[in-house]
N, C-alpha and C positions, 0 to 999 in steps of 0.2 A: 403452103405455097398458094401466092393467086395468082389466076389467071384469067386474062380480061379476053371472053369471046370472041372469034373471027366474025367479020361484018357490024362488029359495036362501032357507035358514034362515041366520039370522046370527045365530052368538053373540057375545057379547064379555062380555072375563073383567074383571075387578076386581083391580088391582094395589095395593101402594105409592106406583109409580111408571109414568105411560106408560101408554097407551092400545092395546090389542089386541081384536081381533075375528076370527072366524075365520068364514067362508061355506060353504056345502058343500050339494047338493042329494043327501035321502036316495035311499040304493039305486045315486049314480052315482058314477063315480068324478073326483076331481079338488076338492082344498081350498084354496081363496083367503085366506092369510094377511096381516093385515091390522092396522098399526101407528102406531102418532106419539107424539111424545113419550116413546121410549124411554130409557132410558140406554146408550150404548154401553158394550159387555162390555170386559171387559181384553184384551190384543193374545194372539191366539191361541185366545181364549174365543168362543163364541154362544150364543144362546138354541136350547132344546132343545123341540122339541114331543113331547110324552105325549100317549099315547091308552088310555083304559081303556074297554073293552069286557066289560062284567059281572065277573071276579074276575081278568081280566088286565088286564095294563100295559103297553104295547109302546113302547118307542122310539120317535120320529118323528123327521121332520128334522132339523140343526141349521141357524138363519139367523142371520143378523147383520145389523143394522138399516143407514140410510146414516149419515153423519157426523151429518145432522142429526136424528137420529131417528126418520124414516121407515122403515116397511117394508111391500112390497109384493113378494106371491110366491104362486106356482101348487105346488100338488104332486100325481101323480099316487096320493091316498092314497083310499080307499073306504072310506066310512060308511054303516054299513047302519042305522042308524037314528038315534034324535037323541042330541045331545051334549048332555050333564046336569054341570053344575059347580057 
């Protein structure tokens, strides 16, 4: 089971396709990635998490949703302040 922290900021993004959100309490470490209705990627592919922090871009995970388009995932990633999209 997940459970997304009391006092986390929740964003969630705006797609085409597929519903995502992402939790994170500023200053701590630790971001709850947060999905449905995705489309599953092609076999060998996943979704890629970006993180821009003032003029840089860094990599983040990649995950892959379930068959049926959920996705539910912890990562030990640190956001020091709020996430702006």
């Amino acid at each position: 089971m997940l459970s997304i922290p009391i006092g986390a900021s929740v964003v969630r993004f705006e797609g085409a396709r597929g519903d995502l959100a992402i939790a994170y309490r500023p200053g701590r470490s630790g971001v709850y990635v947060l999905g449905a209705n995705l489309p599953t990627p092609p076999e060998g592919r996943a979704y890629e998490l970006w993180m821009i922090q003032g003029e840089e871009v860094l990599p983040g995970p990649c995950l892959r949703p379930e068959a049926d388009g959920r996705l539910l995932a912890t990562r030990p990633l640190r956001f020091l302040g709020r996430i702006s999209y």
